[in-house]
DRENRO-56303 format. One line per field, with one value per residue: x, y, z of N, C-alpha, C, CB in turn; residue in one letter; residue number from 0. Coordinates in Angstrom, 2 decimals. Glycine has a CB too. Layout:
BEGIN
n_x [X	...]
n_y [Y	...]
n_z [Z	...]
ca_x [X	...]
ca_y [Y	...]
ca_z [Z	...]
c_x [X	...]
c_y [Y	...]
c_z [Z	...]
cb_x [X	...]
cb_y [Y	...]
cb_z [Z	...]
res [A	...]
n [NUM	...]
***
This chain:
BEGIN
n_x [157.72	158.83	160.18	161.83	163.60	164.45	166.35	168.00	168.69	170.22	172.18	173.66	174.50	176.20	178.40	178.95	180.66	182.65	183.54	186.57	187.76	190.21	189.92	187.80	187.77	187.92	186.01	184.50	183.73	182.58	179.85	178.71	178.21	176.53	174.57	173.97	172.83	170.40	168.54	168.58	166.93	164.87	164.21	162.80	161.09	159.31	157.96	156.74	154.37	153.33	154.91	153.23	150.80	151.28	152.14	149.88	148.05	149.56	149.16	146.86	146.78	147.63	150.44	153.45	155.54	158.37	159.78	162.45	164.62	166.48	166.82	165.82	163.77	162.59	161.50	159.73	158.07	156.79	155.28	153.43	151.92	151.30	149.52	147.86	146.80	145.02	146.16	146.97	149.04	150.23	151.33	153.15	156.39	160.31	163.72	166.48	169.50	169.58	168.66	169.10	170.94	168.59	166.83	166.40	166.40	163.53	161.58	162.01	161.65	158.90	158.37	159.13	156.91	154.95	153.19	153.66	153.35	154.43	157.70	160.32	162.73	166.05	168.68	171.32	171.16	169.85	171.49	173.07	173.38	170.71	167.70	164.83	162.86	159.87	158.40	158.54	158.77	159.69	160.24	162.31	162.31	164.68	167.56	170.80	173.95	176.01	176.00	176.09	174.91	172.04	171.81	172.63	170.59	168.44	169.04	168.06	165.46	165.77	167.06	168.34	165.59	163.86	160.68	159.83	159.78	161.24	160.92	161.83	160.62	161.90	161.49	161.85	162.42	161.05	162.01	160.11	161.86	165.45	167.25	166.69	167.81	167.68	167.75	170.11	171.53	170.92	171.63	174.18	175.21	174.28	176.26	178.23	177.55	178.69	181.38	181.75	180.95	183.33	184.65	186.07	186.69	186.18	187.49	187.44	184.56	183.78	185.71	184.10	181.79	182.26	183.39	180.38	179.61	181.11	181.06	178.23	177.71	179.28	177.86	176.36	177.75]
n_y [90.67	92.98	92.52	91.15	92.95	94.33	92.64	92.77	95.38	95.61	93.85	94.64	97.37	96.55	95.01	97.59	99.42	97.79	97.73	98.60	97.24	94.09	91.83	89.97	89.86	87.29	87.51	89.51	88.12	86.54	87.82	88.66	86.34	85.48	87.64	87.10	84.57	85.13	85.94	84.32	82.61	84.13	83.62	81.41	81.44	82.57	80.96	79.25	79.18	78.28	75.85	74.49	74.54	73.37	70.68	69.88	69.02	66.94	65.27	64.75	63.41	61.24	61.13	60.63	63.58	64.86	66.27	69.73	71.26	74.20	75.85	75.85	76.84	77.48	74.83	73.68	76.29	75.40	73.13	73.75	75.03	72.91	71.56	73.16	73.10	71.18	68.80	65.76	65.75	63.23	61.74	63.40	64.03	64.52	65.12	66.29	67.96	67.78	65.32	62.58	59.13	57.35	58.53	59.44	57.21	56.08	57.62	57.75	54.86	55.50	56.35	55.19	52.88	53.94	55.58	58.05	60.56	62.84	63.63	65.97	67.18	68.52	69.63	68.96	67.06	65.47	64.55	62.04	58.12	57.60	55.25	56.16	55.17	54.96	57.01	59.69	62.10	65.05	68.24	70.94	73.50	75.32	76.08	74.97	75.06	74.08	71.91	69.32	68.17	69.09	66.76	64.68	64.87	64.15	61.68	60.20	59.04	58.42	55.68	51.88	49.75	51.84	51.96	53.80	57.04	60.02	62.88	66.21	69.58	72.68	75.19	78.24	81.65	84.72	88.37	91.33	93.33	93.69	90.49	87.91	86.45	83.49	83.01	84.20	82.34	79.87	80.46	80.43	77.66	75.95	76.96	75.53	72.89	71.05	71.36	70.15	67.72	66.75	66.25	64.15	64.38	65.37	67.71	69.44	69.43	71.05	73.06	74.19	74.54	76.87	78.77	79.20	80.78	83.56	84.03	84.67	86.85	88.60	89.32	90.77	93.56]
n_z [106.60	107.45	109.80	108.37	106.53	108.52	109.54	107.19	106.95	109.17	108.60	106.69	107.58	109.32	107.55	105.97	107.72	107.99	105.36	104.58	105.19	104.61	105.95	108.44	111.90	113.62	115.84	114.81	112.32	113.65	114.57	112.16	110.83	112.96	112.52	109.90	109.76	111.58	109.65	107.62	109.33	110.06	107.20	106.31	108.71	106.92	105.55	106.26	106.17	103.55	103.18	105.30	104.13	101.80	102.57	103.92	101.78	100.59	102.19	102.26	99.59	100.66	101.10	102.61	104.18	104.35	106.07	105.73	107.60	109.06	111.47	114.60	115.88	113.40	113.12	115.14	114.62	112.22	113.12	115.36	113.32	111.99	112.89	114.06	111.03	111.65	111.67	113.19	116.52	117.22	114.80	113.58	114.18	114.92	113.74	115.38	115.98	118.81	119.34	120.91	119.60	119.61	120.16	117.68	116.26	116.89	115.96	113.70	113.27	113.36	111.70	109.43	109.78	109.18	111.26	111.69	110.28	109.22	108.83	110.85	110.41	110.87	109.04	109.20	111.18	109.94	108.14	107.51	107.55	108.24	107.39	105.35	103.93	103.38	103.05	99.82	99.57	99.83	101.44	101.49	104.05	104.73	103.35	103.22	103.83	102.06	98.58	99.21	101.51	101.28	99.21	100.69	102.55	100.71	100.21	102.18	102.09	99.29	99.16	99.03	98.81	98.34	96.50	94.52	92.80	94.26	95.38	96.06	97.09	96.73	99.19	98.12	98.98	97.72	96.87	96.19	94.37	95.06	95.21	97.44	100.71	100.04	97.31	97.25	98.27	97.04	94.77	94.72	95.73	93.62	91.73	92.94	93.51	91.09	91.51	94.63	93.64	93.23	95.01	97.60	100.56	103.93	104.86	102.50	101.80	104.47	103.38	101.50	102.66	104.33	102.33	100.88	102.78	103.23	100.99	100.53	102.26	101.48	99.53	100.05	101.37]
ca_x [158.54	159.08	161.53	162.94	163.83	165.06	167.52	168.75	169.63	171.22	173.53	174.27	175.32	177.97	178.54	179.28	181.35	183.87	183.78	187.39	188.85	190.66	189.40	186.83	188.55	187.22	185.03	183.87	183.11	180.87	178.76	178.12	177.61	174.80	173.58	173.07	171.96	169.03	168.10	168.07	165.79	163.56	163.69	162.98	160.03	158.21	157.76	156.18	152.97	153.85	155.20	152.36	150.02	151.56	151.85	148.78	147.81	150.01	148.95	145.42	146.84	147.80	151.93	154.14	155.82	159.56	160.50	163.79	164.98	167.68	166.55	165.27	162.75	161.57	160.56	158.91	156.71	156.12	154.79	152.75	151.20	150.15	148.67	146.70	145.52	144.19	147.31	147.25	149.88	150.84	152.05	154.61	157.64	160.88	165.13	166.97	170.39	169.90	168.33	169.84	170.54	167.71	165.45	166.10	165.78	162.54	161.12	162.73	161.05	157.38	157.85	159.13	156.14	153.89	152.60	154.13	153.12	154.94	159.13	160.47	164.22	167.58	169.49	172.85	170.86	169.50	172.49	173.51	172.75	168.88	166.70	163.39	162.61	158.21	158.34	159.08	158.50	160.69	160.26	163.39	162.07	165.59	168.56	171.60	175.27	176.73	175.27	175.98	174.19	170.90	172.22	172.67	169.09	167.52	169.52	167.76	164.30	166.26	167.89	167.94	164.23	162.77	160.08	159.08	160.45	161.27	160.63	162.32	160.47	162.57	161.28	163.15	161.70	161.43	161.39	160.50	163.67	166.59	167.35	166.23	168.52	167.37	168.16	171.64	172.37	170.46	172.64	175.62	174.69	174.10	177.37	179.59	177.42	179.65	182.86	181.43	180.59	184.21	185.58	185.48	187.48	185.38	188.13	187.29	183.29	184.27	186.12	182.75	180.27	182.65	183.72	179.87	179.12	182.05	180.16	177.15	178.10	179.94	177.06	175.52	178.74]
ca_y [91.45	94.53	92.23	90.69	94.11	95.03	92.26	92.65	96.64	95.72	93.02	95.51	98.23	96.20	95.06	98.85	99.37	96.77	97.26	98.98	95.93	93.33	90.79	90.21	89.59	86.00	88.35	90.39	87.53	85.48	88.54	88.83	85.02	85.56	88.67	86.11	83.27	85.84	86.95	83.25	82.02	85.03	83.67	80.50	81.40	83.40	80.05	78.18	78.71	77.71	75.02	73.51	74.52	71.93	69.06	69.38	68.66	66.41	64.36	64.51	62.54	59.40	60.97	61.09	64.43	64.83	68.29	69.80	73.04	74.50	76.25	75.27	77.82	77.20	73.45	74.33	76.85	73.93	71.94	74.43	75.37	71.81	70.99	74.45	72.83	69.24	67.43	64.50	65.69	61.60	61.99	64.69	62.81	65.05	64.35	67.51	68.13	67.50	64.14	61.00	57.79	56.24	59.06	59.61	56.00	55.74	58.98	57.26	53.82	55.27	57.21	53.95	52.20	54.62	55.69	58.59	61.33	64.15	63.89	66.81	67.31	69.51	69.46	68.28	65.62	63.89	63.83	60.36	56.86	56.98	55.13	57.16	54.95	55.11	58.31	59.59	63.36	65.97	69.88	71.62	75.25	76.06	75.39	73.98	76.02	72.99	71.09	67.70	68.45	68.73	65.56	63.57	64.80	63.37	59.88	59.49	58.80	57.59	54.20	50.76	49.57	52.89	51.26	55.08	58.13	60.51	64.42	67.38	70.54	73.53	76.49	79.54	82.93	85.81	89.69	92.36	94.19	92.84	89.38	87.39	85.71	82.48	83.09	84.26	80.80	78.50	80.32	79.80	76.15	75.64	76.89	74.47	71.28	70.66	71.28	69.66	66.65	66.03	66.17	63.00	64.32	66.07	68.85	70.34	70.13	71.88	74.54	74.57	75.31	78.19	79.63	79.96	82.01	84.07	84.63	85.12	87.44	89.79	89.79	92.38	94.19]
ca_z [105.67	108.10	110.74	107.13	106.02	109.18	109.20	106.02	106.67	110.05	108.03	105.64	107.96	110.13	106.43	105.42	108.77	107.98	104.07	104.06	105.79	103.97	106.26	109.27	112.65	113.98	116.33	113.69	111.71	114.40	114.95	110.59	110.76	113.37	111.33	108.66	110.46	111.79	108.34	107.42	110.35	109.35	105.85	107.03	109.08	106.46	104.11	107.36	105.85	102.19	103.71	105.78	102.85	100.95	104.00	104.22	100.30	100.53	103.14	102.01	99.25	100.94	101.13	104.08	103.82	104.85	105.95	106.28	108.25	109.42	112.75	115.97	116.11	112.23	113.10	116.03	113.93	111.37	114.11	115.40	112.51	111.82	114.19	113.64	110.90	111.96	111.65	114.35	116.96	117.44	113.77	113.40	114.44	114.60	113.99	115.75	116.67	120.56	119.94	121.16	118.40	120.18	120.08	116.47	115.39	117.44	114.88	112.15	112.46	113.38	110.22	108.39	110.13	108.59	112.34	111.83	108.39	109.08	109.70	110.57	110.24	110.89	107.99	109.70	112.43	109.01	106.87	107.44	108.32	108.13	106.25	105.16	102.42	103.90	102.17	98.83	99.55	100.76	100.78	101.97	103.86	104.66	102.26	103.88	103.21	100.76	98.44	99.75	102.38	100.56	98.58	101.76	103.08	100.03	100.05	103.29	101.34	98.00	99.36	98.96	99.01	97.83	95.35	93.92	92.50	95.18	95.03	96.29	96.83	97.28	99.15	97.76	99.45	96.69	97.01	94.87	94.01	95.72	95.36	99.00	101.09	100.12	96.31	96.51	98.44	96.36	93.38	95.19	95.66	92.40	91.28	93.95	92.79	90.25	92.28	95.04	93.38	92.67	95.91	98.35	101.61	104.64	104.46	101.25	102.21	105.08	103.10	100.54	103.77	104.74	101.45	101.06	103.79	103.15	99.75	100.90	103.48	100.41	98.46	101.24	101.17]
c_x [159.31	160.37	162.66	163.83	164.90	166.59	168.36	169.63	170.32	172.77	174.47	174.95	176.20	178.72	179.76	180.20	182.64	184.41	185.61	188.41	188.60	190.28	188.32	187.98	187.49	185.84	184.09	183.04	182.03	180.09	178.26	177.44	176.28	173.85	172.86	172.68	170.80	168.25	167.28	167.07	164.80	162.97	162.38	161.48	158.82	157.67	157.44	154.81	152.39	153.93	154.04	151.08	150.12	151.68	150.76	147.88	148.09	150.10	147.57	145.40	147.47	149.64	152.39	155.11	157.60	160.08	161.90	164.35	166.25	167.73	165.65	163.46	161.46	160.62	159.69	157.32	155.90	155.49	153.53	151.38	150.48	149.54	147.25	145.81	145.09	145.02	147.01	148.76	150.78	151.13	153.04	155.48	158.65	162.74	165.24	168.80	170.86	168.98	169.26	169.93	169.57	166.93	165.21	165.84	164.41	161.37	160.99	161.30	159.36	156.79	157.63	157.49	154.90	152.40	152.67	154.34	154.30	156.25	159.37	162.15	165.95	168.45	170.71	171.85	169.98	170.29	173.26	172.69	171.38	168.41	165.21	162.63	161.06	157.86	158.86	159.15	159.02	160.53	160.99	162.71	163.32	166.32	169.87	173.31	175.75	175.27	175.23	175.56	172.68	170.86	172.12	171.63	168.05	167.60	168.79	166.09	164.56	167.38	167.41	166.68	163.44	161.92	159.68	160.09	160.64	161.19	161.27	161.70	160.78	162.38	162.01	162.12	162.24	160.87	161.20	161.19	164.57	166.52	167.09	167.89	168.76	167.44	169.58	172.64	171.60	171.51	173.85	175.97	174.35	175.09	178.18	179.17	178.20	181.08	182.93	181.32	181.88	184.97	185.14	185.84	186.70	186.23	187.51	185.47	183.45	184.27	184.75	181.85	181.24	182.90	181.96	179.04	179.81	181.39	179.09	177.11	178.67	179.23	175.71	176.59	178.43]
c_y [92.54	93.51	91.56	91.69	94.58	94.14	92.28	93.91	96.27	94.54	94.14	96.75	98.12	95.99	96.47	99.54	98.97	96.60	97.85	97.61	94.62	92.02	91.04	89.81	88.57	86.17	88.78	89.41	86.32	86.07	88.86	87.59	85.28	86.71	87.66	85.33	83.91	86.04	85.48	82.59	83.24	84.57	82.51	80.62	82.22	82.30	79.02	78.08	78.43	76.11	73.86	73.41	73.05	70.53	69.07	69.03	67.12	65.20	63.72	63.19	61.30	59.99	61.15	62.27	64.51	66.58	69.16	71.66	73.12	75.26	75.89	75.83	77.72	75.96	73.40	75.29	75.49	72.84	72.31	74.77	74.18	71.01	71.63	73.71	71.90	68.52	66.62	64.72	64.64	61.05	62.44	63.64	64.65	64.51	65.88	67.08	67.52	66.14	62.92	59.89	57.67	57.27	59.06	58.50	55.62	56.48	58.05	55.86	53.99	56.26	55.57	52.85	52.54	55.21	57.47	59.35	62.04	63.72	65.58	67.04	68.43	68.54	68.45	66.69	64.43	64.11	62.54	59.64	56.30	56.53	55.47	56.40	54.61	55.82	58.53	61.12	64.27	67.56	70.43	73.39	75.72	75.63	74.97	74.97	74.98	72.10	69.66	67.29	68.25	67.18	64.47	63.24	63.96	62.31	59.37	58.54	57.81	56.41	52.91	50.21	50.35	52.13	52.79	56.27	59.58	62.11	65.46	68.44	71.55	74.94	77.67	80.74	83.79	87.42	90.46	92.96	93.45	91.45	88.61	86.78	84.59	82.36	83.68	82.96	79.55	79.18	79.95	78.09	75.11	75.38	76.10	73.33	70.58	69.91	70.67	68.17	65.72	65.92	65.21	63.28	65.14	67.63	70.12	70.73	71.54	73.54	74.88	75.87	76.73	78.92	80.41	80.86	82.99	85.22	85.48	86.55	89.17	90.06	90.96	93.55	95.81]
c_z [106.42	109.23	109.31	106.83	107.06	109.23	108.49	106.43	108.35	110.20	107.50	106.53	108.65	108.81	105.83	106.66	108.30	106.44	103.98	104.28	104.92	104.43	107.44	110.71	113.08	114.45	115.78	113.04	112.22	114.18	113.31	110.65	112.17	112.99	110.66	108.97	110.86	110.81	107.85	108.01	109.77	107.97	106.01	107.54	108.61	105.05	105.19	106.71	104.64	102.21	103.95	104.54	102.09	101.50	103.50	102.71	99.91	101.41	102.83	100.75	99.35	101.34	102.55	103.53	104.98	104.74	106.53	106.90	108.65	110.77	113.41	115.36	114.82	112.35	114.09	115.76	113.46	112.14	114.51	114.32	111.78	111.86	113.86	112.54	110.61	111.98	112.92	114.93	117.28	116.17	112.84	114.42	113.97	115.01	114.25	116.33	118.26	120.72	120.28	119.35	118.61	119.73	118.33	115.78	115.61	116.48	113.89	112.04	113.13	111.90	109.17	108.62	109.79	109.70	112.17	110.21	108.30	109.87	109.31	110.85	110.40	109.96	108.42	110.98	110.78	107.58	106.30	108.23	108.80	106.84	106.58	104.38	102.66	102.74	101.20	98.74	100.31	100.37	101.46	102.12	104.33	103.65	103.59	103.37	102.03	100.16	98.40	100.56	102.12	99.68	99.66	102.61	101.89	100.06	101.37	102.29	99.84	98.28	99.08	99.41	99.14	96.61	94.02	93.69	93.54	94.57	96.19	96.43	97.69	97.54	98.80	98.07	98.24	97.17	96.02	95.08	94.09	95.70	97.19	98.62	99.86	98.24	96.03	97.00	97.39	94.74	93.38	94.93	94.40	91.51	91.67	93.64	92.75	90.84	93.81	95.07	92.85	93.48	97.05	99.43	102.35	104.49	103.93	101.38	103.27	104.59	102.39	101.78	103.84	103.54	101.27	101.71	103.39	101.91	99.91	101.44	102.36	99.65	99.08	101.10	99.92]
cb_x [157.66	157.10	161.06	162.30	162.55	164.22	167.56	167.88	168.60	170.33	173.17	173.05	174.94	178.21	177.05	177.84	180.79	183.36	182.45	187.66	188.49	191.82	190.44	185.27	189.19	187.97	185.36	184.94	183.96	180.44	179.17	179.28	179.06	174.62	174.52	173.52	172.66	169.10	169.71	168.77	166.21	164.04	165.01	164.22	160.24	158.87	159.26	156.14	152.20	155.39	155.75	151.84	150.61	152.82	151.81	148.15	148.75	150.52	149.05	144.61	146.84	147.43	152.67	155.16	154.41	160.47	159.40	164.83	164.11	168.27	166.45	166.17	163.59	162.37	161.29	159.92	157.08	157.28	155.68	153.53	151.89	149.91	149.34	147.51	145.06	143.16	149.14	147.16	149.62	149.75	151.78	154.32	157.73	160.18	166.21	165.76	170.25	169.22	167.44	168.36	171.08	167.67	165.33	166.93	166.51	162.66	162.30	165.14	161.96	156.65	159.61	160.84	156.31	153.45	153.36	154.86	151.61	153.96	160.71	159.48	164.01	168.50	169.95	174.29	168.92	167.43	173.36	175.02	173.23	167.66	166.72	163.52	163.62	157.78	158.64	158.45	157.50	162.41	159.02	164.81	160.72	166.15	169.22	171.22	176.80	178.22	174.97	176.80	174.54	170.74	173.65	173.59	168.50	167.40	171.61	167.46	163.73	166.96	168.24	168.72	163.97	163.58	158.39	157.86	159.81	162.36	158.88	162.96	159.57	163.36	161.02	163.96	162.14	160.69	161.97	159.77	164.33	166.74	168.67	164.41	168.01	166.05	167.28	172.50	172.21	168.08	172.85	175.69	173.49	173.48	177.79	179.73	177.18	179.93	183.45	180.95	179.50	184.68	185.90	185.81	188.86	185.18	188.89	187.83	182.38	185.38	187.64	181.47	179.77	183.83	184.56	179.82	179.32	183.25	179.55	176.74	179.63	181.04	176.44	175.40	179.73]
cb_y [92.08	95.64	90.68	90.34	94.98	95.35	91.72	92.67	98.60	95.70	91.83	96.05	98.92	94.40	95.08	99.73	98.58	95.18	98.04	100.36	95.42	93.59	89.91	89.19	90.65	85.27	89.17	91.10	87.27	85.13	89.93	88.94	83.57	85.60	89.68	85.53	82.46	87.02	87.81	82.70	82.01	86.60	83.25	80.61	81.48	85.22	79.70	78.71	79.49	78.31	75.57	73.99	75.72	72.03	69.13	70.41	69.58	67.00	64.99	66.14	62.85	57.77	62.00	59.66	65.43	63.65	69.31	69.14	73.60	75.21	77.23	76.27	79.36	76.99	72.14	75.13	77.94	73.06	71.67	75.10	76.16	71.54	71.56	76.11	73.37	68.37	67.95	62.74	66.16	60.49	62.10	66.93	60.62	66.11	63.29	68.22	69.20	69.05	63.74	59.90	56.38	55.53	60.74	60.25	54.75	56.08	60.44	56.40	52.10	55.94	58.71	52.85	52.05	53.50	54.80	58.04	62.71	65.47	62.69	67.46	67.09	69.76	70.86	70.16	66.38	63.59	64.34	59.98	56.88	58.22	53.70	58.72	53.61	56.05	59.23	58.71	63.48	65.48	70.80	71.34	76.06	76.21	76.83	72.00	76.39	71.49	71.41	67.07	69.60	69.94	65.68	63.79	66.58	63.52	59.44	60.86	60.31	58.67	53.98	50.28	49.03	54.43	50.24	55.61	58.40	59.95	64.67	67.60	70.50	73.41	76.64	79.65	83.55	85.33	90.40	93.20	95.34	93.12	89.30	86.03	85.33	82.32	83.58	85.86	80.16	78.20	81.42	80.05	76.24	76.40	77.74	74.48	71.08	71.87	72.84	70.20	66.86	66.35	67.49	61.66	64.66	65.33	68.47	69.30	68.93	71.31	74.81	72.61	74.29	78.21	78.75	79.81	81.88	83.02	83.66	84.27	86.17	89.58	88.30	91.98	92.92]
cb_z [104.56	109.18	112.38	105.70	105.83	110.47	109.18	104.51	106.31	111.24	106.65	104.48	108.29	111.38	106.04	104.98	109.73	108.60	102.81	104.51	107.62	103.88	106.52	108.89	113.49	115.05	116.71	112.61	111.03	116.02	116.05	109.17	111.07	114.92	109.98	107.60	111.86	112.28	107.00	107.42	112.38	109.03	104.60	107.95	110.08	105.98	102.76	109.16	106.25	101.86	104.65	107.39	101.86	100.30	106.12	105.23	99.41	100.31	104.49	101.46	98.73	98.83	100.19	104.98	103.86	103.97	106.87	104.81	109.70	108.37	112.86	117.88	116.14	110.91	113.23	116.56	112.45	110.58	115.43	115.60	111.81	111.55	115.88	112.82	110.35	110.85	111.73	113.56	117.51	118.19	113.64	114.29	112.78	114.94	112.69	117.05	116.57	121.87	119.23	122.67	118.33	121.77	120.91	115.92	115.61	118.92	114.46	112.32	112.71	115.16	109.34	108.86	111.16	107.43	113.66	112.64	107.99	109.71	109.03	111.07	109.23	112.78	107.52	111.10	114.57	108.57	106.88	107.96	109.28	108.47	105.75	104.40	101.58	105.47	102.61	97.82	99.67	100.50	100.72	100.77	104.83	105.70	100.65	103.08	104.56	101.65	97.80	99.99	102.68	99.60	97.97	102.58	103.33	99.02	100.16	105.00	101.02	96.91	100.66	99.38	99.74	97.19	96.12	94.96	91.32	95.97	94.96	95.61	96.48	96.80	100.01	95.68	101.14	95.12	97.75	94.27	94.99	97.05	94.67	99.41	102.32	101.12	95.82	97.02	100.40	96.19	92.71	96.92	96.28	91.98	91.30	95.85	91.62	89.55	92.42	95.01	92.51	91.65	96.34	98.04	101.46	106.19	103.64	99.56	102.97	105.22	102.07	100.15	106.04	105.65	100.01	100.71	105.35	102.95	99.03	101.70	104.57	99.62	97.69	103.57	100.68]
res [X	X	X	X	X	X	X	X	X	X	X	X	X	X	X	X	X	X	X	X	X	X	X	X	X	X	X	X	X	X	X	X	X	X	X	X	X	X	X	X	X	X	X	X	X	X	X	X	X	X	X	X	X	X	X	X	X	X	X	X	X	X	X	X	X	X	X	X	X	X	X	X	X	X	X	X	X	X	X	X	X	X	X	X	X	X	X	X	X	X	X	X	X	X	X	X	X	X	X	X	X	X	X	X	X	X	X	X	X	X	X	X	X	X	X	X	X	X	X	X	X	X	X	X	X	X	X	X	X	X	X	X	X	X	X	X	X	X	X	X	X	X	X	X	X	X	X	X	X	X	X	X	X	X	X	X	X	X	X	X	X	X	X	X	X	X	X	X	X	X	X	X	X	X	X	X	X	X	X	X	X	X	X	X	X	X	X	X	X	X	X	X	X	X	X	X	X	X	X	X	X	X	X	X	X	X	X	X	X	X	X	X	X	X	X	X	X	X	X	X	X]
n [0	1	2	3	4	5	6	7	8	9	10	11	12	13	14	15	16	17	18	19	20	21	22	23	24	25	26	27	28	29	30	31	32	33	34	35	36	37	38	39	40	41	42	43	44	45	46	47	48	49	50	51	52	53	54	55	56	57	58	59	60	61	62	63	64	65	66	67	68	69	70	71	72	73	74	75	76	77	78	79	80	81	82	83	84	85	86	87	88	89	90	91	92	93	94	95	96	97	98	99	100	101	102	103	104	105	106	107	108	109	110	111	112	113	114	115	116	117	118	119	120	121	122	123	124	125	126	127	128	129	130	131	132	133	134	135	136	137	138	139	140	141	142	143	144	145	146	147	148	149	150	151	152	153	154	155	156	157	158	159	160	161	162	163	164	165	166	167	168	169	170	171	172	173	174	175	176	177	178	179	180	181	182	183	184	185	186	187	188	189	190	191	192	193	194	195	196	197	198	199	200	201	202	203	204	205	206	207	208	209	210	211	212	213	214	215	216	217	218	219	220]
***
C-alpha cells in the first residue's frame, strides 16, 4: 500500500506540474506513461496473492488455470509464488513477449496436452492465433488498455473444440477512498466495449488503447 500510495502522489504531482498545459510534449508524455505504467505494475503486484490463492483452489479442483498479466515482473511474482505454494515447477508453462513462435507453441501444446496446469500469459504475446481450448479458466491480474484485448485473450480458451463454458475472473484492486488504478480502467473499458465492438480496422483500436491512457492519465489530473 505504502509504495502504491507513493506512486499514485508522484503521478499526481508531475500531473499538477503540467496541469496548465493544453497538451503533454511527447517527452512529457513518455515520462506520465511510465508514471502510470509503475502505478499499474504496483497494482498488479499487490493481487499476486489473490491471484495464486485462487490457482491454487482451482487446481485442487481438477482445472487448468490461465493467467493473464501485463508486466514482466508481475508473472515472474506469479510464478514465484506458486511454486511457494507446492505448485509443480514442470507445470507452470509461460507465453511472454520475448518468446519465439516455437517457444510459445511448445507452452501452448504442453498446456493443450494437459502436462502443463498453470499458463501464464502477457496480454499482447496471447492475443492471437493460439489455441487454449485444455482449459476453460482464465483470471486476468492485470487489465489490458482496450477491450479487445481482453476479448482476444479469452477467444484463446473459447474456440473451436472448447467442449465447456469458459470463465473469466477479473482481478480489480480496490482502495478505501479514492478509486484504485485498476477501477478507473476497468470503467473506462467498460465504456469503449460498445464502441469498440463496432470498429473492425487496427487504426481505430490503436486510437482506443491511446485515447485510454490519455483518460486515464486525466483522471489524476
Amino acid at each position: 500500500v505504502t509504495d502504491y500510495k507513493r506512486a499514485v502522489r508522484d503521478l499526481e504531482e508531475f500531473l499538477q506540474e503540467k496541469r496548465d498545459d493544453d497538451r503533454f510534449s511527447l517527452n512529457e508524455r513518455a515520462h506520465a506513461i511510465v508514471l502510470l505504467g509503475q502505478l499499474r505494475q504496483i497494482a498488479g503486484l499487490g493481487k499476486v496473492s489473490t491471484a495464486v490463492d485462487a490457482t491454487v483452489s482451482l487446481l485442487d479442483e481438477g482445472e487448468q488455470v490461465f493467467l493473464v498479466t501485463a508486466h514482466r515482473e508481475v508473472a515472474w511474482k506469479l510464478r514465484e509464488a506458486l511454486i511457494a505454494e507446492g505448485v509443480d515447477a514442470r507445470t507452470i508453462v509461460s507465453v511472454t513477449g520475448d518468446d519465439s513462435g516455437k517457444q510459445k507453441q511448445e507452452a501452448v501444446d504442453k498446456w493443450q496436452a494437459g502436462t502443463a496446469r498453470v499458463l501464464i500469459g502477457n496480454i499482447q504475446a496471447v492475443s492471437e492465433g493460439l489455441t487454449m481450448t485444455s482449459g476453460a479458466t482464465m483470471i486476468t491480474v492485470e487489465l489490458p488498455w482496450t477491450p479487445s484485448a481482453l476479448k482476444q485473450a479469452e477467444a484463446r480458451l473459447h474456440r473451436y473444440g472448447q467442449t465447456r463454458p469458459c470463465t473469466n475472473n477479473i482481478l480489480v484492486s480496490a482502495l478505501d477512498g479514492d478509486s484504485s488504478v485498476d477501477e478507473r480502467l476497468w470503467g473506462m473499458l467498460e465504456g469503449k466495449a460498445g464502441v469498440v465492438g463496432a470498429v473492425l480496422d487496427d487504426e481505430a483500436e490503436t486510437l482506443v488503447g491511446g485515447s485510454t491512457a490519455n483518460e486515464l492519465l486525466d483522471s489524476y489530473r
